[in-house]
C-alpha positions as CSV (number, residue, x, y, z in Angstrom):
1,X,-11.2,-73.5,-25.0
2,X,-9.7,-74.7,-21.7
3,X,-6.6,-76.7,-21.7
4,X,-4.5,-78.1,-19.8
5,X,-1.5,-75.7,-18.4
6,X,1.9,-76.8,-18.9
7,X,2.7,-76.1,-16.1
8,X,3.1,-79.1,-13.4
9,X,0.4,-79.7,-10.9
10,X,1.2,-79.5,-6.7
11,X,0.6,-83.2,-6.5
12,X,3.1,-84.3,-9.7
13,X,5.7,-81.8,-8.4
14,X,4.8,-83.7,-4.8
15,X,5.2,-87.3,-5.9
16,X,8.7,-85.7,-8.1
17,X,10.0,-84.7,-5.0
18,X,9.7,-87.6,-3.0
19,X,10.8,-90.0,-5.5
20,X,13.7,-88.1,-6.0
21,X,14.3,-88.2,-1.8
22,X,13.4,-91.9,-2.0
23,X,16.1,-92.5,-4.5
24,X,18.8,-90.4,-3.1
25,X,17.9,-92.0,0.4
26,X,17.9,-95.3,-1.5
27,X,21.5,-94.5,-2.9
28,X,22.9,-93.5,0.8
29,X,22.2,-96.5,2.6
30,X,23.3,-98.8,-0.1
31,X,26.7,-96.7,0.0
32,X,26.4,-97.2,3.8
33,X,25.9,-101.4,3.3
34,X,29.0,-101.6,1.3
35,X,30.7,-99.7,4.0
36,X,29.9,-101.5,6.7
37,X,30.3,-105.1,4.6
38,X,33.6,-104.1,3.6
39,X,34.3,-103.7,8.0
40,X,32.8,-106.6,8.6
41,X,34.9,-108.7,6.1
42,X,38.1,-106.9,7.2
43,X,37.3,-107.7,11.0
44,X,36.6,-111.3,9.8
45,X,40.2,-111.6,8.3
46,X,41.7,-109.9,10.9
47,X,39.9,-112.6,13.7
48,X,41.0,-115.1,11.3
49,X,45.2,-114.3,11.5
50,X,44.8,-114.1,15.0
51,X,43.0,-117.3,15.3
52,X,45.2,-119.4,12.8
53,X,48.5,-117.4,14.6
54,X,47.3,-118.7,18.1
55,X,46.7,-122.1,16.5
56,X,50.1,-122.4,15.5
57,X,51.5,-121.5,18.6
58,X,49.5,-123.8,20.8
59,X,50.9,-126.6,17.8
60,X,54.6,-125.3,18.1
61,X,53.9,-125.5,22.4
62,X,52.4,-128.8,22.4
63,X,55.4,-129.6,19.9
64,X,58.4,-128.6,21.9
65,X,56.3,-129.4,25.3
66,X,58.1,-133.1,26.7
67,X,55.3,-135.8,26.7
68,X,54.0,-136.3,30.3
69,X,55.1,-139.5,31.6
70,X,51.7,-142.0,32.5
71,X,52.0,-142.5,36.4
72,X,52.4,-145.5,37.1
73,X,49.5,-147.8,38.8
74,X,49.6,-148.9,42.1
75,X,49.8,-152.3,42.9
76,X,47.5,-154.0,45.3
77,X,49.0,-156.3,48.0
């Protein structure tokens, strides 16, 4: 009587294999995603302070800056 072997055929070891790769591939890149989120948000907050510091120092200028007088308008004769 012929059985089956119990041994694995080329094609199931095949399919194994790449499964495995597709997994381990799958695992890398999201590790890379969270990498590069992680940057992005840091770059975002660090844009952010610089915005909100020149902000404040354009208020504290405009602030300490003397009004500008309105010139006056000329009269017609």
């Amino acid at each position: 009587m012929a059985g089956k072997s119990n041994e694995p055929s080329e094609v199931s070891v095949e399919r194994a294999r790449r499964k495995l790769m597709a997994q381990q591939e799958g695992q890398t890149r999201m590790a890379e995603i969270q990498r590069e989120s992680v940057a992005v948000r840091s770059n975002m907050a660090r844009l952010r302070e610089l915005r909100l510091a020149k902000e404040a120092e354009m208020q504290a200028d405009a602030a300490a800056a003397p009004q500008p007088r309105k010139a006056a308008k000329a009269r017609k004769r």
